[in-house]
C-alpha positions as CSV (number, residue, x, y, z in Angstrom):
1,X,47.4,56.6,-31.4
2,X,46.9,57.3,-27.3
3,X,44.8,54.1,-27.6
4,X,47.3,52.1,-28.9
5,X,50.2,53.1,-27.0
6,X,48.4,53.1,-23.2
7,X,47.4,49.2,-24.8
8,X,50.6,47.9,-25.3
9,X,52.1,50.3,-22.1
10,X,54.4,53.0,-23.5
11,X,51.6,55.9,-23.0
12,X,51.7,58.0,-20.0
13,X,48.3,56.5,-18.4
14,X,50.2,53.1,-17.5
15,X,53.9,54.4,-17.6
16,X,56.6,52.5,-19.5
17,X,58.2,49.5,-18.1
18,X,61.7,50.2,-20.1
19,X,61.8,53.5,-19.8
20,X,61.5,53.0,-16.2
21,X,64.2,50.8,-15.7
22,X,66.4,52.7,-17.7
23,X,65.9,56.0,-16.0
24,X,67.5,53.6,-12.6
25,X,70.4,51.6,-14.5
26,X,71.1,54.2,-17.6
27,X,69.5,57.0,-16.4
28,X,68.2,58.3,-20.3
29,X,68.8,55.0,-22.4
30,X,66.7,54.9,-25.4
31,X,63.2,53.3,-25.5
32,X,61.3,51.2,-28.2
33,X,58.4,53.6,-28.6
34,X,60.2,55.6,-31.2
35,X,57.5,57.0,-33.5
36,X,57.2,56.3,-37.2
37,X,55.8,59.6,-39.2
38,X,55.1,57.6,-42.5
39,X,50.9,56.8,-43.2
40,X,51.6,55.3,-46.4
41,X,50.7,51.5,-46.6
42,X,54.0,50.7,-48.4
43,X,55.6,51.7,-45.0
44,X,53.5,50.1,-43.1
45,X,56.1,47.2,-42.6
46,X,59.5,48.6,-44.0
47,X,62.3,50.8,-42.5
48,X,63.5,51.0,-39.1
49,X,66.4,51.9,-39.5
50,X,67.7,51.3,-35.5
51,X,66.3,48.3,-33.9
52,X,67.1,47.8,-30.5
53,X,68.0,44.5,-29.3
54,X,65.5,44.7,-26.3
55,X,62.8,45.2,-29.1
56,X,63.8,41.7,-30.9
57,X,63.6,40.0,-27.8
58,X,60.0,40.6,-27.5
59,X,59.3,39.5,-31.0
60,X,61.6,36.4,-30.9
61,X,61.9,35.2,-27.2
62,X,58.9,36.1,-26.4
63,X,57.3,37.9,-22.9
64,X,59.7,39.9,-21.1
65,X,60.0,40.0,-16.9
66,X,57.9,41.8,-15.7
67,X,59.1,45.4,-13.7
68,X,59.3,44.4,-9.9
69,X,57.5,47.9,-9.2
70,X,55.0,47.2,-11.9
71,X,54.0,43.6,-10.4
72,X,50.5,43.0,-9.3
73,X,49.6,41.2,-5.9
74,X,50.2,38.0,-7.5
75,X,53.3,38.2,-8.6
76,X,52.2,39.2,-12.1
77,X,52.5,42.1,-14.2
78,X,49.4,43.9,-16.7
79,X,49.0,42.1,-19.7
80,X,49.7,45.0,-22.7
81,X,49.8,44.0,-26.5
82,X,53.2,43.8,-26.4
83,X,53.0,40.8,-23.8
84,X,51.4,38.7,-26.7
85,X,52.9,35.9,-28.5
86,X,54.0,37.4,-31.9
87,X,52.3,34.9,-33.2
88,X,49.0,36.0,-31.9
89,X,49.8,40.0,-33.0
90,X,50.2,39.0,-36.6
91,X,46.4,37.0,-36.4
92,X,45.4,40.5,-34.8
93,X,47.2,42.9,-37.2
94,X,45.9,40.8,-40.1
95,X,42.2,41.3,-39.4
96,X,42.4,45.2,-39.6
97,X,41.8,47.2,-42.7
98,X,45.0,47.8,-44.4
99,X,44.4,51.4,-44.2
100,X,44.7,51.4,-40.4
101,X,47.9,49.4,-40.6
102,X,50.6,52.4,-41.9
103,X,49.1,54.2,-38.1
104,X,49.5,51.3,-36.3
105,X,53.3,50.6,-37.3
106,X,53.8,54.7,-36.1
107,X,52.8,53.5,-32.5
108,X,56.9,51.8,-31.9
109,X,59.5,49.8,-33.7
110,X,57.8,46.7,-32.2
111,X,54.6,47.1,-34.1
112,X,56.9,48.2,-37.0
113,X,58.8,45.0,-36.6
114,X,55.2,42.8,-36.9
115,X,53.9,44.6,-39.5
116,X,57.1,43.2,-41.6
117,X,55.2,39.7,-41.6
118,X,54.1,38.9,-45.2
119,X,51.1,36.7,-43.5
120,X,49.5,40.2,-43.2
121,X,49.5,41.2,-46.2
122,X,48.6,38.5,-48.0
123,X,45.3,38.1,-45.9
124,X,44.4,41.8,-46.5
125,X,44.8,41.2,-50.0
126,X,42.8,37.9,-50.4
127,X,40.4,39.8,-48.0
128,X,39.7,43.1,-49.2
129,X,40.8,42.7,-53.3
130,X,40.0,39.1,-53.5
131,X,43.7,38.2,-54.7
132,X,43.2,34.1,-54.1
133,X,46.7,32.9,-56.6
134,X,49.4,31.4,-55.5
135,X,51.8,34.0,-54.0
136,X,54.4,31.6,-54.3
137,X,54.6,33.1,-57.6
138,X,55.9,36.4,-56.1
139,X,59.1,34.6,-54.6
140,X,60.8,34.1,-57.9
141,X,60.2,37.8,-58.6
142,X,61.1,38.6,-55.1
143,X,58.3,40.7,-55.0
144,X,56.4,40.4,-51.3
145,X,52.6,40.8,-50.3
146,X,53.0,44.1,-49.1
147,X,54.4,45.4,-52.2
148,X,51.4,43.8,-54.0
149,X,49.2,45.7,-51.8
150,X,50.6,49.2,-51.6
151,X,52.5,49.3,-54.7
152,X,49.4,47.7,-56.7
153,X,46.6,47.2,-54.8
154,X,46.3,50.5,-52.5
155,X,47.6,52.4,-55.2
156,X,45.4,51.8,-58.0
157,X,42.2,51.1,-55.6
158,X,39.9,54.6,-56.7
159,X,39.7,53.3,-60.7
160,X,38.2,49.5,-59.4
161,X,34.6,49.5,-60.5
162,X,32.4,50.5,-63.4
163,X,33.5,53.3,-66.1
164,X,31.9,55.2,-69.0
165,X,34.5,55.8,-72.0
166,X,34.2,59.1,-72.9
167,X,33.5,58.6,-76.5
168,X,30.8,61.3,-78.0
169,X,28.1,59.8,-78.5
170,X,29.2,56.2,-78.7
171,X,29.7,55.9,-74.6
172,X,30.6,52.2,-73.7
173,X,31.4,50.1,-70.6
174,X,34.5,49.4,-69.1
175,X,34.6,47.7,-65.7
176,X,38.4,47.5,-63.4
177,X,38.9,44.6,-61.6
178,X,41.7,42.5,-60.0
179,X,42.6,39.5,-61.8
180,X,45.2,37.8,-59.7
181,X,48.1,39.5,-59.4
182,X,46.9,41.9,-62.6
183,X,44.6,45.1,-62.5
184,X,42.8,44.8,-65.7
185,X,40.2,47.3,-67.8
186,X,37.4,44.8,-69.7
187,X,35.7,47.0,-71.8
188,X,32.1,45.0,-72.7
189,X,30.7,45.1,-76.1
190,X,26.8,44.2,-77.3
191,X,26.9,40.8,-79.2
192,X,26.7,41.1,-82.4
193,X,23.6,42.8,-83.9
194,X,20.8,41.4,-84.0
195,X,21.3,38.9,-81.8
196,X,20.5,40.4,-78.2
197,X,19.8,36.9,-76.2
198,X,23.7,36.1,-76.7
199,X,26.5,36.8,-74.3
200,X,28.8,39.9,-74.1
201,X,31.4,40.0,-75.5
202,X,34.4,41.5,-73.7
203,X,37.9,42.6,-74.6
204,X,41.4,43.8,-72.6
205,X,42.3,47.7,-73.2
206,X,44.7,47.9,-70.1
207,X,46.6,46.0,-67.7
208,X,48.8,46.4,-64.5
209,X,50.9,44.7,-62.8
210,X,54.0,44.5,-60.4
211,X,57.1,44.2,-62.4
212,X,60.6,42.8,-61.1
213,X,61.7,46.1,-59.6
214,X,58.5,46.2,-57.8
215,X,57.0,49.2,-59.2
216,X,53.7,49.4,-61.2
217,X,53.6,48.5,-64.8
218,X,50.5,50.0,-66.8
219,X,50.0,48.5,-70.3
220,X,48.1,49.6,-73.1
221,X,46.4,46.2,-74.8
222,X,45.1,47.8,-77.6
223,X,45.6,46.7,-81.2
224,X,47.0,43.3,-82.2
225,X,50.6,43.8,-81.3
226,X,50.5,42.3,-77.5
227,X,51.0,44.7,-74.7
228,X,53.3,48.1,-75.0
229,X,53.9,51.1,-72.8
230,X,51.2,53.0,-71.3
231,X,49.8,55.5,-68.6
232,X,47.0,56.1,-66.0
233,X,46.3,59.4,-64.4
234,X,43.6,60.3,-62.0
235,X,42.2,63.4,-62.8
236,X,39.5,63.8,-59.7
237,X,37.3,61.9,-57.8
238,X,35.4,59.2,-60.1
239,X,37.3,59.9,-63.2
240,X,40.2,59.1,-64.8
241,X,42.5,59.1,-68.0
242,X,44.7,56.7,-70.0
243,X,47.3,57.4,-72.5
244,X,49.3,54.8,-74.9
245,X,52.7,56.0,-75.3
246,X,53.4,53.5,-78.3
247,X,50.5,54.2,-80.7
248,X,52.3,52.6,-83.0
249,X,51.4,49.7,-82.2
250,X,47.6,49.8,-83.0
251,X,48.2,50.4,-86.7
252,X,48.4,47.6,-89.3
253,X,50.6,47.0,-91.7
254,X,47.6,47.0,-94.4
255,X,46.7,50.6,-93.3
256,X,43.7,52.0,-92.8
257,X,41.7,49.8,-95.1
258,X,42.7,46.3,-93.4
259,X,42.1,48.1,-89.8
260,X,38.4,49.2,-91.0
261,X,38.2,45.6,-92.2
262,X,39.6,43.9,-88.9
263,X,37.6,46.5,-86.4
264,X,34.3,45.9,-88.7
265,X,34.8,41.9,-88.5
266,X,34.9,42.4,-84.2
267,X,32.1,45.2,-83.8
268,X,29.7,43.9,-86.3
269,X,30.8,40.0,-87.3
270,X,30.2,40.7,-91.0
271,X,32.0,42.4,-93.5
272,X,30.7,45.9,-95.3
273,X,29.9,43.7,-98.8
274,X,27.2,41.7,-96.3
275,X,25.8,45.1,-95.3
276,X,23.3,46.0,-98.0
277,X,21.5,49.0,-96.5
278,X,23.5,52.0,-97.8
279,X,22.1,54.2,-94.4
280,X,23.7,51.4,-92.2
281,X,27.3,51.8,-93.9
282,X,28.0,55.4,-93.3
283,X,26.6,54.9,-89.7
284,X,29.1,51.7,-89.2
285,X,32.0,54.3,-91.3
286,X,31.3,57.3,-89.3
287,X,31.5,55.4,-85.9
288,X,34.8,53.8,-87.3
289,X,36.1,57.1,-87.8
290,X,34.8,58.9,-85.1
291,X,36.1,56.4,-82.4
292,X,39.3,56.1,-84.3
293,X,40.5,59.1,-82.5
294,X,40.3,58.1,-79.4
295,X,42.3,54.8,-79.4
296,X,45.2,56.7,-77.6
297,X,44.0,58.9,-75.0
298,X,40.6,57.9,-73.2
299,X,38.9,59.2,-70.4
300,X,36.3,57.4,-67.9
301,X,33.8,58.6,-65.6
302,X,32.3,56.7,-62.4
303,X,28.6,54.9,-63.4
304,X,27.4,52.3,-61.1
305,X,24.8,49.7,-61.2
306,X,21.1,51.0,-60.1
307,X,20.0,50.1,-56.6
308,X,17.4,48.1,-56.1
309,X,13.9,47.4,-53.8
310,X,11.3,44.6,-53.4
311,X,8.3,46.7,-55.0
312,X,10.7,47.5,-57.9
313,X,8.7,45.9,-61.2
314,X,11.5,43.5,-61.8
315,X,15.4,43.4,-60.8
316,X,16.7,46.8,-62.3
317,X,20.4,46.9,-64.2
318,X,21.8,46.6,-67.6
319,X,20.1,45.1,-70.7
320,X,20.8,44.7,-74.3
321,X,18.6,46.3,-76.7
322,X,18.0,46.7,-80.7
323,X,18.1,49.9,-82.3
324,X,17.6,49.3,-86.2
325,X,20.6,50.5,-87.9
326,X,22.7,51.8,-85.0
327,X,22.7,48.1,-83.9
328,X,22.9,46.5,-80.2
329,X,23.0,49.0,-77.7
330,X,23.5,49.4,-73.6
331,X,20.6,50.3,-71.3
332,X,20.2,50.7,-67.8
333,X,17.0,49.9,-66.2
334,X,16.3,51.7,-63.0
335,X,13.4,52.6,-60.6
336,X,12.1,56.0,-59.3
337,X,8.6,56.1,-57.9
338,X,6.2,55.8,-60.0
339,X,8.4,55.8,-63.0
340,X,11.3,53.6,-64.2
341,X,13.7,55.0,-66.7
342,X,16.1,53.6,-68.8
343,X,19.6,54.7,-69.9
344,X,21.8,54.8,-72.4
345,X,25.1,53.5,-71.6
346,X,26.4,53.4,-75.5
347,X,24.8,55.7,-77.8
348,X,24.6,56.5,-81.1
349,X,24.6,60.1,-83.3
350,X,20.8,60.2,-82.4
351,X,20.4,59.9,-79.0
352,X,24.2,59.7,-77.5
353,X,25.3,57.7,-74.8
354,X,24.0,59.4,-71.1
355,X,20.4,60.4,-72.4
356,X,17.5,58.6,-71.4
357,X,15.9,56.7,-74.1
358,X,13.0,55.4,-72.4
359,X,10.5,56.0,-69.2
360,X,7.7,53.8,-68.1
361,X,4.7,55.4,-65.9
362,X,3.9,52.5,-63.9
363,X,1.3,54.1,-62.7
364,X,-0.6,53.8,-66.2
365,X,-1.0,50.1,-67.1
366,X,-2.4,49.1,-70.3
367,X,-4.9,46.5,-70.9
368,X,-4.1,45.5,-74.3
369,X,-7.0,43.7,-77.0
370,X,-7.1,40.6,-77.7
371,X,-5.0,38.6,-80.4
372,X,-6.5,39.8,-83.2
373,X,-7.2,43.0,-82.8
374,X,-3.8,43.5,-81.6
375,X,-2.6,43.2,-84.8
376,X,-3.9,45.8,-85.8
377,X,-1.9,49.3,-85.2
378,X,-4.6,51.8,-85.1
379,X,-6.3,49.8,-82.4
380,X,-3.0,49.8,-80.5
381,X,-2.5,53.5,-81.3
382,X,-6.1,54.9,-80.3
383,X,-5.2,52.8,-76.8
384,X,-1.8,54.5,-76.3
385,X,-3.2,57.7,-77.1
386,X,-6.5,58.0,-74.7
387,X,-4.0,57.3,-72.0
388,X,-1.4,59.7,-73.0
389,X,-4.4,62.4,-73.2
390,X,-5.7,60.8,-69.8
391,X,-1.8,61.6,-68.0
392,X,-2.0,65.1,-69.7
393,X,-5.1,65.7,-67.9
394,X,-3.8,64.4,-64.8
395,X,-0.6,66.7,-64.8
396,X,-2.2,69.8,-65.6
397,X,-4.7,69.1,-62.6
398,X,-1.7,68.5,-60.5
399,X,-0.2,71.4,-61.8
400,X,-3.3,73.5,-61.0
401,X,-3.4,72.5,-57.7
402,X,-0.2,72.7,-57.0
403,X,-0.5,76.5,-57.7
404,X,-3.3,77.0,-55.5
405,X,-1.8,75.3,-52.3
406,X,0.9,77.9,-53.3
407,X,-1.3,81.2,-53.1
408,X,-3.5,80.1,-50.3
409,X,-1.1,77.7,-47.8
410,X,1.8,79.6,-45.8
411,X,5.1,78.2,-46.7
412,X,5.4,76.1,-43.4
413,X,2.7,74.1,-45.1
414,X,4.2,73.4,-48.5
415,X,5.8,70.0,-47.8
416,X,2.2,68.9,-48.2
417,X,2.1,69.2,-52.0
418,X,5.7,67.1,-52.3
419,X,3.8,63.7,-52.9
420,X,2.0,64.9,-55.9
421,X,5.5,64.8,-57.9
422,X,5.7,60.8,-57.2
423,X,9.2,61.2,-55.8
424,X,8.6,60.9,-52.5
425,X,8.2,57.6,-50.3
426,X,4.4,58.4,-50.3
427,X,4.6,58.7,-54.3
428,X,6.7,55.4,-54.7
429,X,3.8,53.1,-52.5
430,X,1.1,54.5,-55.0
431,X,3.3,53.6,-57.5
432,X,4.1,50.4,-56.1
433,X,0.5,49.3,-55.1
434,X,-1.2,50.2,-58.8
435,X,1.6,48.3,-60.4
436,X,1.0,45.2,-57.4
437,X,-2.6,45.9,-58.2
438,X,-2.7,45.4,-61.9
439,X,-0.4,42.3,-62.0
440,X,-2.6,40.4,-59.4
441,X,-5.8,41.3,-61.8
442,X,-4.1,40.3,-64.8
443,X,-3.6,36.6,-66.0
444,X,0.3,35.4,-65.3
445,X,1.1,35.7,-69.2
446,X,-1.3,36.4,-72.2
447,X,-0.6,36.2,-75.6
448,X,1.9,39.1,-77.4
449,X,2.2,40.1,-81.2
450,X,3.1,43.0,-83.3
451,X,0.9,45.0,-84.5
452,X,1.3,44.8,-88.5
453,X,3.8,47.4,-89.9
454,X,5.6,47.7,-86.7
455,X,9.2,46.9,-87.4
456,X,11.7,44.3,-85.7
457,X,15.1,43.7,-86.1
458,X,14.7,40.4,-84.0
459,X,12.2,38.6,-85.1
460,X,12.7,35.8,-82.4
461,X,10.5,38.0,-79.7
462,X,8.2,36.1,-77.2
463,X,4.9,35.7,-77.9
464,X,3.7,36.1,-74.4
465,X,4.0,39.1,-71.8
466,X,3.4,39.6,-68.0
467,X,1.9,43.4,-68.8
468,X,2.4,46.5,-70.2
469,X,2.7,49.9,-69.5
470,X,1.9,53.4,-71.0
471,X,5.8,55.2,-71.5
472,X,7.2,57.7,-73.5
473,X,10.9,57.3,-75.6
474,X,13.1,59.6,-76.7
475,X,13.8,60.1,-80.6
476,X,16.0,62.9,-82.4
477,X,17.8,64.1,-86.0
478,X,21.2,63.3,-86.8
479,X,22.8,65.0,-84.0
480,X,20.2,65.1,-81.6
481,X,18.9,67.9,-83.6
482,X,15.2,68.4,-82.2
483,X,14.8,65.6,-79.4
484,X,11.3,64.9,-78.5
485,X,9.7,62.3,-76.3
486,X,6.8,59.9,-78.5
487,X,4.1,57.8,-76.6
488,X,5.1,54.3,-76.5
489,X,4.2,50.6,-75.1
490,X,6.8,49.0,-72.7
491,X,6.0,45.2,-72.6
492,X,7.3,43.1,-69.9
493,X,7.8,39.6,-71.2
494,X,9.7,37.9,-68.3
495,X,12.8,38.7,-65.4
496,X,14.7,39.4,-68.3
497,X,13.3,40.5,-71.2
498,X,11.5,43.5,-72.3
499,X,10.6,45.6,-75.4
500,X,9.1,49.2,-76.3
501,X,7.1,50.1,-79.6
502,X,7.9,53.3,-80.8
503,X,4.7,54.5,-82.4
504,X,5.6,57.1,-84.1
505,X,8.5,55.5,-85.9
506,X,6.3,51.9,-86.0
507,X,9.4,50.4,-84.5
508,X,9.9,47.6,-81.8
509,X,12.9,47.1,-79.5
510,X,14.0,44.4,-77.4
511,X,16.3,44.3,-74.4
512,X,17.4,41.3,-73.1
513,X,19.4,41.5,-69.2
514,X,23.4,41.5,-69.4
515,X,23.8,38.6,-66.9
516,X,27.5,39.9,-65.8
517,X,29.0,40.0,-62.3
518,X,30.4,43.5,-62.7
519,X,33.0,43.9,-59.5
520,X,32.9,47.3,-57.1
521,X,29.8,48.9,-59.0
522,X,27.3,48.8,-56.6
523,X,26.1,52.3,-55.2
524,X,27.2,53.9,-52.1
525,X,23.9,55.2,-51.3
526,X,20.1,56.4,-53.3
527,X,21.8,59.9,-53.7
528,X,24.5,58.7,-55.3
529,X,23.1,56.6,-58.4
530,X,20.7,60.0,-58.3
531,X,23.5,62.1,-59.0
532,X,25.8,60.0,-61.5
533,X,22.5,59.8,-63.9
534,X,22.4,63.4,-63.5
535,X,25.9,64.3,-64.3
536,X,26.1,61.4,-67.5
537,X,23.2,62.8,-68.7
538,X,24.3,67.0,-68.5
539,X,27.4,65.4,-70.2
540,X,25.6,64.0,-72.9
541,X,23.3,67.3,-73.8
């Protein structure tokens, strides 16, 4: 604030031209660098409720004389902001965040007066929201820029980015975006099962947006009766709530029976009569009524999409996979070390949404036999086991060393042992060179099949891989009664594709990439991504 007013000369360092002439002709007359208390970007431009007339003449007529005891030896006075075409100020003001704008109108009625200028506005909201429509729109509803951006914009600004539904076990994926002069939820849904190569599919569960008395609308757009009343709360940072206040309007006139019907034909693209496996109908029932209860009051909690480095294996982020009855699922790929892990975003009853279903040792390649042999489990199985026995081994070496660098090293000392848990930058080059190591000795693709009696519900797999990797998954009773993690193959078939045999259930899944430009979900920093996996996954157990 001292900054801005010695700039534009009302501040004690440089003295006040106006206030100096009116202490010799008025001796007391009011000045223009009356102070504006409000922070709020919806004041930014509004109010003043005195303008003086001296204060217009700057904005309108341009440069005032200059004070003949402020004159340089020219002739001419100090250039100060206020000395600038208006013109000029409005190209200045424009390029700031709109956050700094509300303290920039408190520095005098002048500023105040600029900050007015819809030009502003409209920049900071194609700028920093990406709002590219037509504004011309907004004249019919006499609604300005500034009211799009504090009333809308600013407002609703902490629930932009990428959301997990609290839903038990069933998670999901919602991601907030601008979409013109609309804030919109997309919650994104698997295609339908089995079909993991296809698209998401993506539907509207709220909207808001600006209405004629320019104040926020928030609409509920679930059901099939258009849009109806509804409400957002913030509850704390990275979470938030919504509410419909019409639920009426998601029931059907049928009843329950035509909304299982309608919810079964979006979610699964068949109807129950096509669904012959009797397990598979009181999974799809229970889920129907499970989720059922939440369709007016939902909570969501911060995720964002996993960082990523050049040594990672391949790009990490969100896949598509297959899990037999429980259908199409979302993972997320990410890389830590010498491991990469992947996590479920949707769940099921088994393993809910939040756990981690799979992790990769990359520091345990697998060579796997040729063609033929291949096809043949036990082969694959006495592999997967020597290695899992071999990485036992290895842990309960580091394990015992660990210990002794305990007893015999003083505690200054200790940070020595930190690279044997393969978390640490020393930890993650290991794990970075074998994996570099073993894709330059192996051939660019060799020939994949599975292993007879191993189970796929895609058939359509590719039949060649990059490499493959020794990793454990996660499996669990109804529930997650009795979780335990199984050896496993991961199988890297390309950029984006990749599967896991379970061995123990004699089960394949595939995940295929979601190839979706989710807005404002990338990571603030390593420590963050860290910590949201940690929290989805205590809220999950």
């Amino acid at each position: 604030m001292a900054v801005c007013a010695r700039l534009c000369g009302v501040g004690p360092a440089r003295g006040c031209r106006r206030r100096g002439a009116a202490r010799e002709q008025r001796r007391g007359g009011a000045g223009d660098s009356e102070p504006d208390t409000d922070t709020d970007p919806e004041e930014a431009g509004g109010g003043g409720a005195t303008e003086d007339e001296e204060a217009a003449e700057r904005i309108e007529g341009g440069r005032p004389a200059p004070h003949p005891a402020e004159a340089g030896p020219a002739g001419r006075a100090p250039l100060s902001l206020l000395e600038l075409p208006p013109e000029l100020l409005v190209q200045i003001f424009g390029s700031l965040p709109g956050t700094d704008l509300p303290s920039l109108a408190r520095v005098c009625t002048t500023f105040r007066r600029i900050l007015r200028t819809d030009t502003i506005w409209r920049r900071r909201c194609r700028e920093e929201y990406g709002v590219c429509e037509n504004l011309r729109k907004l004249e019919i509803t006499g609604v300005s820029c500034r009211d799009v951006y504090a009333k809308l914009l600013h407002r609703y600004r902490h629930i932009l980015g990428l959301w997990q539904p609290d839903i038990g076990p069933y998670g999901g994926l919602l991601n907030v975006v601008v979409d013109g002069l609309f804030i919109i939820g997309w919650m994104y849904l698997p295609p339908h099962d089995p079909h993991v190569d296809d698209p998401m599919r993506f539907k509207p569960l709220f909207r808001i947006h600006l209405m004629e008395r320019k104040c926020a609308t928030v609409e509920c757009m679930y059901g099939h009766k258009g849009p109806h009343n509804g409400h957002i709360q913030i509850v704390k940072k990275d979470e938030f709530s919504t509410k419909c206040n019409q639920t009426d309007h998601h029931r059907m006139s049928g009843g329950r029976q035509e909304e299982f019907r309608t919810w079964l034909r979006e979610e699964w693209g068949r109807t129950l009569e096509d669904i012959f496996h009797e397990h598979m109908q009181e999974l799809i029932l229970m889920k129907f009524i499970y989720t059922s209860q939440y369709d007016n009051c939902l909570t969501y909690r911060r995720i964002y999409l996993p960082p990523s480095s050049p040594d990672d294996l391949i790009k990490p982020g969100l896949f598509k996979g297959t899990y037999g009855s429980h259908g199409l699922e979302i993972v997320m790929l990410s890389f830590h070390g010498k491991k990469a892990k992947g996590t479920k975003i949707t769940g099921d009853p088994n393993i809910p949404a939040g756990q981690q279903t799979v992790e990769i040792d990359l520091a345990h390649p697998l060579q796997l036999p040729d063609i033929e042999n291949l096809r043949d489990f036990s082969e694959l199985s006495r592999i997967v086991l020597e290695v899992q026995e071999q990485v036992r081994r290895e842990e309960q070496e580091q394990e015992h060393q660990q210990e002794e660098e305990d007893c015999s090293q003083p505690a200054a000392s200790q940070p020595a042992a930190k690279p044997l848990g393969g978390e640490g930058a020393e930890g993650e080059e290991t794990a970075a060179g074998a994996a570099g190591t073993t894709q330059d000795k192996a051939p660019a693709s060799q020939p994949f099949v599975l292993p007879m009696g191993v189970i796929s519900r895609n058939e359509d797999y590719p039949r060649t891989c990059r490499i493959c990797f020794y990793g454990t998954g996660l499996i669990a009773g109804h529930g997650f009664t009795s979780p335990e993690r199984t050896p496993g193959v991961f199988v890297l078939f390309d950029d984006d594709r990749f599967g896991f045999i379970w061995l123990e259930l004699k089960s394949f899944s595939l995940y295929s990439r979601i190839k979706v430009s989710f807005q404002n979900a990338e990571a603030p920093s390593r420590e963050a991504f860290d910590e949201m996996l940690k929290n989805i996954q205590s809220l999950a157990t």
